[in-house]
C-alpha positions as CSV (number, residue, x, y, z in Angstrom):
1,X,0.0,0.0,0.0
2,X,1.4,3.8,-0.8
3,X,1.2,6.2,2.4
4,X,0.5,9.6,2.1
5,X,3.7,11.7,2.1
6,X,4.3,13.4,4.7
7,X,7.5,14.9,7.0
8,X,8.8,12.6,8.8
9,X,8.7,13.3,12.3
10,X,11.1,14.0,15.1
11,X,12.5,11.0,16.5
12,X,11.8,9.7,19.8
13,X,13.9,10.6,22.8
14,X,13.8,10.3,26.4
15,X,12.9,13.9,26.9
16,X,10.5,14.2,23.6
17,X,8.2,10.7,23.3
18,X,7.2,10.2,19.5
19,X,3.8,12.1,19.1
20,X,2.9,11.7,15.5
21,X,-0.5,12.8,13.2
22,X,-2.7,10.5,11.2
23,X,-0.4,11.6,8.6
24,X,2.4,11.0,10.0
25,X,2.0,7.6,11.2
26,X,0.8,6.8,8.2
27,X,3.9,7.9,6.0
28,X,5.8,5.8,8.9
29,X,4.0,2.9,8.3
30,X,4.2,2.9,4.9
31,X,0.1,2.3,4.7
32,X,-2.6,4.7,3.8
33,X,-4.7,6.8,5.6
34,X,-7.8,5.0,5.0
35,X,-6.5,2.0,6.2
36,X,-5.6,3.1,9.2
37,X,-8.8,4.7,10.0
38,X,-10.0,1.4,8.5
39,X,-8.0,-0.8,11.1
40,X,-9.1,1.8,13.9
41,X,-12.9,1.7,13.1
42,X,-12.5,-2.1,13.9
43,X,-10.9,-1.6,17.4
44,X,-7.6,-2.7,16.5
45,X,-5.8,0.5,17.1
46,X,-6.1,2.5,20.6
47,X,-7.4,6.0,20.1
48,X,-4.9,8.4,20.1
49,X,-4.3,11.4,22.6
50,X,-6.2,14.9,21.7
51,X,-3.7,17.1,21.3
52,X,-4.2,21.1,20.8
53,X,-7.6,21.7,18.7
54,X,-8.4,18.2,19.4
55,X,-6.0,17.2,17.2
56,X,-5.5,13.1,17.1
57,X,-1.7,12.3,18.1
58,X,-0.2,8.9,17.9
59,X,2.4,7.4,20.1
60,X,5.2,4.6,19.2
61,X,3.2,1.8,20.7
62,X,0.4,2.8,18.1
63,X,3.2,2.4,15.3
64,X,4.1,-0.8,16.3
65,X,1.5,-2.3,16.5
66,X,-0.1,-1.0,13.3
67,X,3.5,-2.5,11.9
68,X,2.7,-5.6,13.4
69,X,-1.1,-5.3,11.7
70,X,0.2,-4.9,8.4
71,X,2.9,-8.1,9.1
72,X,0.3,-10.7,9.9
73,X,-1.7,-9.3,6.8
74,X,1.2,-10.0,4.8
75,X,1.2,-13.2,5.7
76,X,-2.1,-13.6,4.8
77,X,-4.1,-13.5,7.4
78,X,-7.6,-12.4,7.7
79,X,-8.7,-10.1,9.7
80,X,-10.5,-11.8,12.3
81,X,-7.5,-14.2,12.7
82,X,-5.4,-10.7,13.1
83,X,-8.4,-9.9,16.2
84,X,-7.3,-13.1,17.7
85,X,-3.7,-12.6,17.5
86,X,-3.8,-9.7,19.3
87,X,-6.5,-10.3,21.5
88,X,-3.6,-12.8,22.5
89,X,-1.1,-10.4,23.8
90,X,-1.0,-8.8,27.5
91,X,-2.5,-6.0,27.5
92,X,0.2,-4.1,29.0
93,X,2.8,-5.4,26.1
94,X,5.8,-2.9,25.7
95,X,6.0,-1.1,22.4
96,X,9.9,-3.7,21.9
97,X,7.9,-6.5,22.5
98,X,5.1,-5.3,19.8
99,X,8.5,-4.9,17.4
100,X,9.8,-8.0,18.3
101,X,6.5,-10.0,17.4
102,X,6.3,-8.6,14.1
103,X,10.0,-9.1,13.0
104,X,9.9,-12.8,13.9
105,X,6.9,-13.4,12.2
106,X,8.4,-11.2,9.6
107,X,11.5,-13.5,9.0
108,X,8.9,-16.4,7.9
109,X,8.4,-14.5,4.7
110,X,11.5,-12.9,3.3
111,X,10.4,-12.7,-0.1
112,X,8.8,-9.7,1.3
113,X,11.5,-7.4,0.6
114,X,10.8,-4.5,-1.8
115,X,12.7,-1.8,-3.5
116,X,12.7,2.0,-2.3
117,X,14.5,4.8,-2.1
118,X,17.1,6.3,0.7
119,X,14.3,9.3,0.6
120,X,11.7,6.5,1.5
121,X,13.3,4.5,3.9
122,X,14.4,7.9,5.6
123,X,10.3,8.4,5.8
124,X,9.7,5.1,7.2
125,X,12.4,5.1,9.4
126,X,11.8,8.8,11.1
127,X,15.3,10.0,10.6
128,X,18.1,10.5,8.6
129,X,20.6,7.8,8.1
130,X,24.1,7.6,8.0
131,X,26.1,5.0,5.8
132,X,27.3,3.9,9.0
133,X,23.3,3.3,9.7
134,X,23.1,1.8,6.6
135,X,25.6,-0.6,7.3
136,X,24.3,-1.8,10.8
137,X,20.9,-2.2,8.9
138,X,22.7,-4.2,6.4
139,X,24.0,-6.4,9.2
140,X,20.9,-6.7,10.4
141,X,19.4,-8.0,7.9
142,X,16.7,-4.9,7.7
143,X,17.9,-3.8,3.9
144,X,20.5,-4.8,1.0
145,X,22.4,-2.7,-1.2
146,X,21.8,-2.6,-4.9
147,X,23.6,-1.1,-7.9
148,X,22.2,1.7,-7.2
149,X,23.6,3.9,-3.8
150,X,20.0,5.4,-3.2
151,X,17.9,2.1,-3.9
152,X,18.0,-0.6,-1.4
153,X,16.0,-3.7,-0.7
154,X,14.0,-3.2,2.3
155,X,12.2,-6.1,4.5
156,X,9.7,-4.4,5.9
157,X,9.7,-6.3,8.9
158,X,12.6,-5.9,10.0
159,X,13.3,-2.4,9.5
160,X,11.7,-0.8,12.1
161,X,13.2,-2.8,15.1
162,X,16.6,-2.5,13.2
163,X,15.6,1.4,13.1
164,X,15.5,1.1,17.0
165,X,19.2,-0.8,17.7
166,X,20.6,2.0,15.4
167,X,21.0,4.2,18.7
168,X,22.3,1.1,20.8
169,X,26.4,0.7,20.9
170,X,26.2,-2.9,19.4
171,X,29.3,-4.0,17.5
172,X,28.7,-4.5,13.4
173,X,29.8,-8.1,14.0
174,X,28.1,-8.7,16.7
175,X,24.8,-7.5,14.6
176,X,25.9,-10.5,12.0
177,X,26.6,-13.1,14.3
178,X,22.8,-12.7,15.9
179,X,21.4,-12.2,12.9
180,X,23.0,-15.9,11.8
181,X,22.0,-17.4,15.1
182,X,18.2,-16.5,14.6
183,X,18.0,-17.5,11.0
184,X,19.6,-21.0,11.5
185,X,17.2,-21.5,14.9
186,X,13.9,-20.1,13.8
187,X,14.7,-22.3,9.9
188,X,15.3,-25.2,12.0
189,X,11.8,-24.8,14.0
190,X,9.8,-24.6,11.5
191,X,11.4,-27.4,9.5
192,X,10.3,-29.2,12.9
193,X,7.4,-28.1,13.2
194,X,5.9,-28.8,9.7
195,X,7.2,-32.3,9.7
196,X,5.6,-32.7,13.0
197,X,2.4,-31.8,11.5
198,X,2.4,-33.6,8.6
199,X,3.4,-36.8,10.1
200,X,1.7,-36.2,13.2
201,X,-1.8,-34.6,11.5
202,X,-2.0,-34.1,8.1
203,X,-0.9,-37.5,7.4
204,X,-3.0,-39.6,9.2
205,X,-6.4,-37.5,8.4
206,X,-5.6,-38.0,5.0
207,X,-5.0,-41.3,5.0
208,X,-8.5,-41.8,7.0
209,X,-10.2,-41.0,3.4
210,X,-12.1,-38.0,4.6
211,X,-15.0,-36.4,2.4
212,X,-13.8,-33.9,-0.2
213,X,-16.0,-31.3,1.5
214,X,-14.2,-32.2,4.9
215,X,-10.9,-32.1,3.0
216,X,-11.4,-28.8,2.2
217,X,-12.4,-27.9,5.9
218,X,-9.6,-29.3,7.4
219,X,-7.7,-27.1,4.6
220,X,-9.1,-24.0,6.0
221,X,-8.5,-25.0,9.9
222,X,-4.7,-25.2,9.3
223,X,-5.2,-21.3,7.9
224,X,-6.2,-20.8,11.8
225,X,-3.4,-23.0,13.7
226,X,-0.6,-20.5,11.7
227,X,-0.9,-17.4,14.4
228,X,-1.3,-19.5,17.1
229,X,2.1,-20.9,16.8
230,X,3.2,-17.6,15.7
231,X,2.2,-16.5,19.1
232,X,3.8,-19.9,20.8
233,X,6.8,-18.9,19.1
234,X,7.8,-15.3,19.9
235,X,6.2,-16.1,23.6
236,X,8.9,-18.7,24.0
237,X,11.8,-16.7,22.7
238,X,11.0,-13.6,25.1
239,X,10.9,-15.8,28.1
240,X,13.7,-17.4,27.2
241,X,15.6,-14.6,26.5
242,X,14.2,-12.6,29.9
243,X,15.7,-15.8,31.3
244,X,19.2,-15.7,29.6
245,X,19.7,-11.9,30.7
246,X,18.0,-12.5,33.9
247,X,21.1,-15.2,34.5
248,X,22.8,-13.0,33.2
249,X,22.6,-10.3,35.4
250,X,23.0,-12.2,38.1
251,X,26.1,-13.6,37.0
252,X,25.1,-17.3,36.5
């Protein structure tokens, strides 16, 4: 979907939380301003803070989770799967957490990447980038480099929670090196997972010599099982990780 252009806004700092119009969050996004008002109509947006003259302003948890909106309808899911995914989530999620779910279910798909310009990754991102930011989002996996120094290949799920590490002194090697430990880990799961399934399911129904008609049903229930394991998934790998850097901190 085009956004409507639109300045990008300041960035977010300690002293000066991201407040951002319709507009705005839009252009961020990378969506249009109907669909937004479209996804808020049906509750899946929190209403935004009046600012002066009543104007609407949106903060970066309602980014993120739009991001994460527009992720799971990438995938392919419908709209009252999306509902349940995020009835799913605590209530109280953190705006990272909201980033995090939508980059790993982002890295199921990375056919997604598209083509834009610096200009429009500049828009999406908030800011203005570096080539030193280029290269950590590089590393990162969040865009490639083409022939062209002002085009890049962009996944659009990653590139908003690489956008956030940019301010975070992490080494460029360090960015690789995590960025090879997550591919090989989350490829291996769902090999696991779908051979699990097939053998453990699909294989069996199938061989039970079901109806066409129930065929096709059970067809449309495996559309349904995909964001529950999504969810599974990214719950897994924050507690595990809370429980890493909780050891961590304690010096375990």
């Amino acid at each position: 979907m085009s956004a409507t252009p639109a300045t990008p806004a300041t960035p977010e700092t300690p002293t000066a939380p991201l407040r951002l119009t319709v507009d705005e969050l839009a252009a961020r996004a990378g969506v249009t301003v109907r669909t937004l008002r479209f996804y808020s109509s049906k509750g899946l947006l929190p209403p935004p803070e009046l600012g002066a003259r009543r104007v609407g302003l949106y903060g970066v948890e309602h980014l993120d989770r739009l991001e994460l909106i527009e992720e799971l309808q990438r995938q392919g899911l419908t709209l009252a799967a999306i509902e349940r995914y995020l009835a799913q989530l605590p209530a109280d999620i953190s705006s990272l957490d909201l980033a995090i779910h939508r980059a790993l279910v982002a890295s199921w798909t990375p056919e997604a990447a598209e083509e834009a310009t610096r200009a429009q990754v500049e828009r999406r991102a908030g800011r203005a980038l570096s080539e030193a930011h280029v290269a950590q989002l590089a590393a990162m996996g969040a865009l490639e480099r083409t022939a062209d120094p002002d085009v890049f290949r962009v996944d659009p799920g990653l590139l908003p929670l690489g956008v956030r590490v940019l301010d975070v002194p992490i080494p460029l090697e360090t960015l690789v090196a995590a960025r090879a430990v997550v591919l090989r880990h989350s490829r291996a799961t769902a090999h696991e997972l779908h051979r699990l399934f097939r053998e453990a399911v699909w294989k069996p129904y199938r061989e039970s010599d079901p109806a066409p008609e129930e065929l096709e049903r059970m067809k449309g229930l495996t559309d349904h099982i995909q964001p529950m394991i999504a969810q599974a998934l990214v719950t897994a790998f924050q507690r595990s990780l809370r429980e890493e850097l909780g050891g961590a901190a304690r010096g375990e």
